[in-house]
C-alpha positions in Angstrom: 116.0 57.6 267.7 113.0 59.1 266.7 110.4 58.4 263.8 108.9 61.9 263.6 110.7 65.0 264.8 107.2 67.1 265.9 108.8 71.0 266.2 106.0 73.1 268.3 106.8 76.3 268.6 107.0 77.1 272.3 104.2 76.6 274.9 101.2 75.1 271.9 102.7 71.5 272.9 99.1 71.0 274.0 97.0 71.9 271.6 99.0 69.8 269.1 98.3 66.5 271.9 94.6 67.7 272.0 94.4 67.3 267.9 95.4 64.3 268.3 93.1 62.7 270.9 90.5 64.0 268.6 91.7 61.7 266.0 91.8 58.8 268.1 88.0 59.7 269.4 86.9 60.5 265.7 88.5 57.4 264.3 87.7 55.2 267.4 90.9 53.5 267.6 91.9 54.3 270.9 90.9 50.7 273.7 87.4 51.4 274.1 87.4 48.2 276.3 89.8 50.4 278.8 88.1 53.7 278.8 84.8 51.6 279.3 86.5 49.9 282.1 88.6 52.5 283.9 87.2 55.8 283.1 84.5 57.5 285.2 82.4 57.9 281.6 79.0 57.6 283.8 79.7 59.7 286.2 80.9 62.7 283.3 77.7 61.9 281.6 75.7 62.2 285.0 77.4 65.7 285.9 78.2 67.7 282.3 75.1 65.9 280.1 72.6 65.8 282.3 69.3 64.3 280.4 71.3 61.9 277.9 71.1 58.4 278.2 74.3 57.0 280.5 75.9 54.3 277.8 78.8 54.0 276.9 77.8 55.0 272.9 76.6 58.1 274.3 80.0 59.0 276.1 82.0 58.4 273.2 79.5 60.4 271.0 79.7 63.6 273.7 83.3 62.8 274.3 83.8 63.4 270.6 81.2 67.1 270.7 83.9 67.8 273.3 87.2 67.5 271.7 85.6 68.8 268.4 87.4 72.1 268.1 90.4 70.6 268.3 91.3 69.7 264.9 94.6 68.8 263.5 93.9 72.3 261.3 93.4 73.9 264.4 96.7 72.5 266.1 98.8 73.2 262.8 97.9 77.0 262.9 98.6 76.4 266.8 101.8 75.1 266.8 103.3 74.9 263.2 103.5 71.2 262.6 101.2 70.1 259.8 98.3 68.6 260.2 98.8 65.5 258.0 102.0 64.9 260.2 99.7 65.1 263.5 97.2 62.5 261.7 99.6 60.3 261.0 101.2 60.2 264.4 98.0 59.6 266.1 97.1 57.2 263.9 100.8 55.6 263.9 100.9 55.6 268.2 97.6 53.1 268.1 99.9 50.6 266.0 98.5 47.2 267.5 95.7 47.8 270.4 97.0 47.7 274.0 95.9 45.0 276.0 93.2 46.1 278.2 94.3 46.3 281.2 91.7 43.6 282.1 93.3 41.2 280.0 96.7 41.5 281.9 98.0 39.3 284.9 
């Protein structure tokens, strides 16, 4: 069963999902210990910001100029779900922080 029913209409699926990786970026409550770890953040900064300085602070700063646009306003005239509803679900996935994957056996 189901906490939120999330009715897209057809094929916008995606932009709702993008709206809401904005609000983890934005709100920072995604594992930044994982994506530090695991994600080829230097290498992005290296290739598509060429001239900004490779740190981790910066990443998360362009990754956020990146997924800008994609605002739960954006996704609710996208898809049709409201974009309080996509807040909260993005908000309510993060519950407790994951265990980096570091930190597991």
């Amino acid at each position: 069963m189901a906490d939120y029913w999330l009715p897209t209409w057809p094929g916008t699926e995606a932009a709702m999902l993008l709206a809401m990786a904005n609000v983890l970026i934005r709100e920072k409550t995604y594992d930044r210990e994982f994506v530090r770890r695991w994600v080829n953040w230097e290498e992005f900064l290296r290739e598509e910001r060429p001239g900004v300085a490779v740190t981790f602070e910066t990443f998360e700063d362009e990754l956020a100029k990146v997924y800008a646009e994609f605002t739960p306003e954006y996704a609710e005239k996208e898809c049709g779900v409201p974009a309080k509803t996509i807040v909260d679900i993005a908000i309510a996935s993060m519950g407790e922080k994951p265990a980096s994957r570091a930190d597991r056996p």
